[in-house]
Structure formats: structure tokens, C-alpha cells
Legacy VTK file of the C-alpha trace (Angstrom):
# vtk DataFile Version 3.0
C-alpha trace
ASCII
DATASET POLYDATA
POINTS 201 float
104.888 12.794 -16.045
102.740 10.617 -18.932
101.373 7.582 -18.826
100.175 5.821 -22.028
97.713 3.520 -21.333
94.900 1.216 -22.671
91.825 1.978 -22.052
90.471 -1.356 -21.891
93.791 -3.339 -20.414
94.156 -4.678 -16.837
97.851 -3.837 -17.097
97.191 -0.060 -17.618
94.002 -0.115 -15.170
96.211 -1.273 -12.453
98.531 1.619 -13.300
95.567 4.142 -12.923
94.760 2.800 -10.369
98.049 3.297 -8.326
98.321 6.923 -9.731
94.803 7.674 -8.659
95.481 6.504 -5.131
99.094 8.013 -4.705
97.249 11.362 -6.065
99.603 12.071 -9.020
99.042 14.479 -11.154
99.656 12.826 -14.537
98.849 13.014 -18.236
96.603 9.944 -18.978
97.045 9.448 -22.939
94.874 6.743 -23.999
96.727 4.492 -27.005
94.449 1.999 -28.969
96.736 -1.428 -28.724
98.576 -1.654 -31.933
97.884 2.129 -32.869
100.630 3.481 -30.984
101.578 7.351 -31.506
104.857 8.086 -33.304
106.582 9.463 -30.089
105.421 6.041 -28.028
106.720 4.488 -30.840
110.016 6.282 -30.202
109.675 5.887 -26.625
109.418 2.014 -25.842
111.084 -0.616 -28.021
108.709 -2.777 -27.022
105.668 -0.966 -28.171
103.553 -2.065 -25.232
101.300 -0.595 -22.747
101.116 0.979 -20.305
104.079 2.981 -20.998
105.449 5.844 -17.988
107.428 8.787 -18.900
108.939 10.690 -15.946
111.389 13.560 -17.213
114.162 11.138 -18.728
113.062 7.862 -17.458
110.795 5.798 -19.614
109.182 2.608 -17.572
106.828 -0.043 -20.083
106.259 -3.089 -17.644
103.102 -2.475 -15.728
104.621 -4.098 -12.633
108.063 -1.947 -12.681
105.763 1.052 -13.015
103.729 0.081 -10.165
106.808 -0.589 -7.636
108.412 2.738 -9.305
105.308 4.996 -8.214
104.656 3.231 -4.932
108.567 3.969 -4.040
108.867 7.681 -6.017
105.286 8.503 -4.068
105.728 6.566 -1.017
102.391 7.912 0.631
99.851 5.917 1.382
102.479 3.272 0.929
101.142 -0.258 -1.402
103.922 -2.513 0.047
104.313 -3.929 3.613
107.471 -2.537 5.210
108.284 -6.223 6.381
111.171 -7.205 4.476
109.069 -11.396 4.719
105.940 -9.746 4.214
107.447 -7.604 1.279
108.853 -11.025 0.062
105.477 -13.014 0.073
103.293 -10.011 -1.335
105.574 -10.142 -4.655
105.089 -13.923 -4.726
101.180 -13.154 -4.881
102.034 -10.570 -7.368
104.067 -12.615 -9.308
101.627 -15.462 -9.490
98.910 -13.502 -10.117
100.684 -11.952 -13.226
101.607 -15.037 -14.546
98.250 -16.999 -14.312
95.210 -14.841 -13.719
96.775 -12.218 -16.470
98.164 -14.802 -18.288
94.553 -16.363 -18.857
92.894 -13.271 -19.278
95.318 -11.957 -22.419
94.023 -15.699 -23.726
90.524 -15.280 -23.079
90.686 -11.578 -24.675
91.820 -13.500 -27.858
89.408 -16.749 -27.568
86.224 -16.741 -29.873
83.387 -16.131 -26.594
81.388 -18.817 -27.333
83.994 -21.532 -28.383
85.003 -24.378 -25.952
88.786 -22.819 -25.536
87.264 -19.265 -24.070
85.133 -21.795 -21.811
87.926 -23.758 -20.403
89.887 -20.193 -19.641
86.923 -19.172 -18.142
86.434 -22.341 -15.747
90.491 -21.780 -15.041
90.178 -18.177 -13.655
87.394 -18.633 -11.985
89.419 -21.243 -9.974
92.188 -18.936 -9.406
89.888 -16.505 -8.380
87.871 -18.800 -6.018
90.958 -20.059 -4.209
91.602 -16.543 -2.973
88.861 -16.390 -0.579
90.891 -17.386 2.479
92.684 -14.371 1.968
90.278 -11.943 2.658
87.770 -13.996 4.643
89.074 -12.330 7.444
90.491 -8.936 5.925
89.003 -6.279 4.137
92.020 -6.509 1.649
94.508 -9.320 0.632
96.009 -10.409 3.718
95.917 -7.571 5.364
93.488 -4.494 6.772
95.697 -1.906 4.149
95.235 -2.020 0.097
98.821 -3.389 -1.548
99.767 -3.511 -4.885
98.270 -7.299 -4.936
94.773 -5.628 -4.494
95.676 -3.392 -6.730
96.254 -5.838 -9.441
93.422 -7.855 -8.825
90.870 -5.356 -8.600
91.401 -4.762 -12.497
90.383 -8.893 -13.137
87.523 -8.904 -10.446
85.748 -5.510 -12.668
85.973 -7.272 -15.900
84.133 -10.617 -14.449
80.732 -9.386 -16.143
82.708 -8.552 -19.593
84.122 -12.418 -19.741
80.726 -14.090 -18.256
82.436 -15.512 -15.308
79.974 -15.540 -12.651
81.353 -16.414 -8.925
79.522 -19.560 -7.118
76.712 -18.620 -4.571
78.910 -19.522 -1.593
81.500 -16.582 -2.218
80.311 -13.671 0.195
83.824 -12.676 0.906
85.176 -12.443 -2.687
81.741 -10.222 -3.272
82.209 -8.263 0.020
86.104 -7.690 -1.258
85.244 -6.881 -4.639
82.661 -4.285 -3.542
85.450 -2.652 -0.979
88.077 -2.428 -4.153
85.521 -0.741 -6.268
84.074 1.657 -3.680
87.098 3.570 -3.210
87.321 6.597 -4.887
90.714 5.988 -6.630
89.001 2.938 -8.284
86.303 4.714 -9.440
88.920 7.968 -10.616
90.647 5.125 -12.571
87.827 3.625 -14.985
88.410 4.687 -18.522
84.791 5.407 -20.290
85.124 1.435 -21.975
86.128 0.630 -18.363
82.816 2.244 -17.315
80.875 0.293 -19.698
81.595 -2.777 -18.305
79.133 -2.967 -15.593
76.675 -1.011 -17.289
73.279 -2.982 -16.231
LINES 1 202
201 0 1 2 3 4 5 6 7 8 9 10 11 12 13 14 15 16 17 18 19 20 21 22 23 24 25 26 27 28 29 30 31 32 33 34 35 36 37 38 39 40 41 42 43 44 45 46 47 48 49 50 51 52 53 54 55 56 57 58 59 60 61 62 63 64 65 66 67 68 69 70 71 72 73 74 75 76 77 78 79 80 81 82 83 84 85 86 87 88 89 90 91 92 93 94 95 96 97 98 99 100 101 102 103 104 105 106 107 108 109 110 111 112 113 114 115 116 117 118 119 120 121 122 123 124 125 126 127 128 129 130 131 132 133 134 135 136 137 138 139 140 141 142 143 144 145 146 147 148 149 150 151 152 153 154 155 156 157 158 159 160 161 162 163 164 165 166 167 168 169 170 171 172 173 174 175 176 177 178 179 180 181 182 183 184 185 186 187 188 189 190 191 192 193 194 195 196 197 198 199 200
């Protein structure tokens, strides 16, 4: 099994991430974005990352990689068994993708000190903020076990420093959260060396 991945992407950090807490043994190739290898090129006609190759199955969407390892390694299992729970977990998921990741691709691309990157960053800090409720009460989202919606979130929270978001004084619980994600081991196995740099003080 290989997974190409970007060092620096939430996309691929979320795969790592999965990986490191199902305890796969993988080959992690790291792929600069837009310098893809000739047999990644051969691989995915999308030429996108993160990109999964199990024997003769090739996966390139981070979240059908994600649902394919939690379901090929179903131990410790990302997903409530709850066929309603299930249900609403995805709908996180696919809200998540489509705004939070959707506004940091932008923001990735904005000029840091122009008024467009500031607007994005006002925007996910909402997002972010309006989470709270949902692990006020939980050490993870919605729940007392990590899911693939902490899983995908944990990526966005780590970068905060990188896009100069900083959370208002009055969120203890999206600090408290943040610090569970990134205290697990598997988090920490996951961080790429740019990853790493991040939060370098």
C-alpha cells in the first residue's frame, strides 16, 4: 500500500492521520503539488493529492480514502455504527469539506496581507467558532470517540498559526479540543517536517 501525499495539504494530513491511527503500515511518498512523479501521473487522471494505491485499486479523493481505510481497517473504528448517527457525521463531513476546506484552498492562494485573505480569514474563523457546542461537552465532535469529522478538522485547527487566525478569548473548549486532537500520538506520527514547522515558536 502507497499513499502520495502533500506534505503541506489538509487533504493528505487527514489521510495520515487516519493511517497513523488505524496503524497501517504504508509507504508515505511525499509529491510537491504540481510536480507529480511519472507513475502518479499514470496512476490518477486527476493528478491530485493525496493519491492511495492498494494492490490494484487506486483511490485520489481524500474523503473516499478516508471511508476506504476506516472500512478495510475497521479497528479502532472512525464512524458511529448508528446508521442516523452515521448519517449526520457525513453531513458534518460534508459541510466541513465544502466550506472550511473550501476557504482554506482560497486563503492558500490569497496575497496574506490583502483584504480578500482577510475576509477568508474572518469566514473560517466563524465556521470554526460555531463548532464549540459540539465539544463543549465532549472531548471530541459530538461524541467521547475520535470520527473521521475530528479527523478532518484537526488538519484546519494545526494550520491556525500558519494563516494568522487567532480564536477569541472566550473559546476554552475549541482550545481544550484542539489540544486533545494534537496530543494523540497518531497526530503527532502524522506531521510532515513543513507540518512540523508550523507551530514552531
Amino acid at each position: 500500500m502507497t499513499l502520495f501525499s502533500a506534505p503541506e495539504e489538509p487533504a493528505s494530513h487527514r489521510t495520515r492521520i487516519v493511517l497513523a491511527e488505524k496503524d497501517v503500515e504504508i509507504e508515505i511518498v511525499s509529491v510537491t503539488p504540481g510536480r507529480f512523479p511519472e507513475d502518479l501521473l499514470d496512476l490518477n487522471p486527476d493528478h491530485s493529492l493525496p493519491t492511495l494505491v492498494d494492490r490494484d485499486l487506486v483511490l485520489y479523493d481524500s474523503r473516499i480514502i478516508i471511508e476506504y481505510l476506516d472500512e478495510r481497517f475497521p479497528h479502532p473504528p472512525l464512524m458511529p455504527v448508528d446508521p442516523v448517527a452515521r448519517a449526520q457525521f457525513r453531513l458534518a463531513l460534508h459541510r466541513i469539506e465544502r466550506d472550511w476546506y473550501g476557504i482554506a484552498a482560497r486563503l492558500d492562494k490569497a496575497q496574506p496581507d490583502g483584504a480578500e485573505a482577510a475576509r477568508l480569514r474572518g469566514e473560517l474563523r466563524d465556521f470554526i467558532v460555531q463548532t464549540a457546542d459540539f465539544v463543549r461537552n465532549k472531548p471530541f465532535f459530538a461524541g467521547d470517540e475520535l470520527s473521521l469529522v475530528d479527523v478532518t478538522i484537526a488538519p484546519l485547527l494545526w494550520r491556525l498559526p500558519r494563516w494568522r487566525i487567532d480564536l477569541p478569548k472566550d473559546s476554552a473548549a475549541l482550545l481544550k479540543y484542539a489540544n486533545t486532537l494534537f496530543s494523540r500520538p497518531a497526530f503527532r506520527m502524522s506531521l510532515s517536517p513543513q507540518e512540523r514547522e508550523m507551530r514552531v515558536a
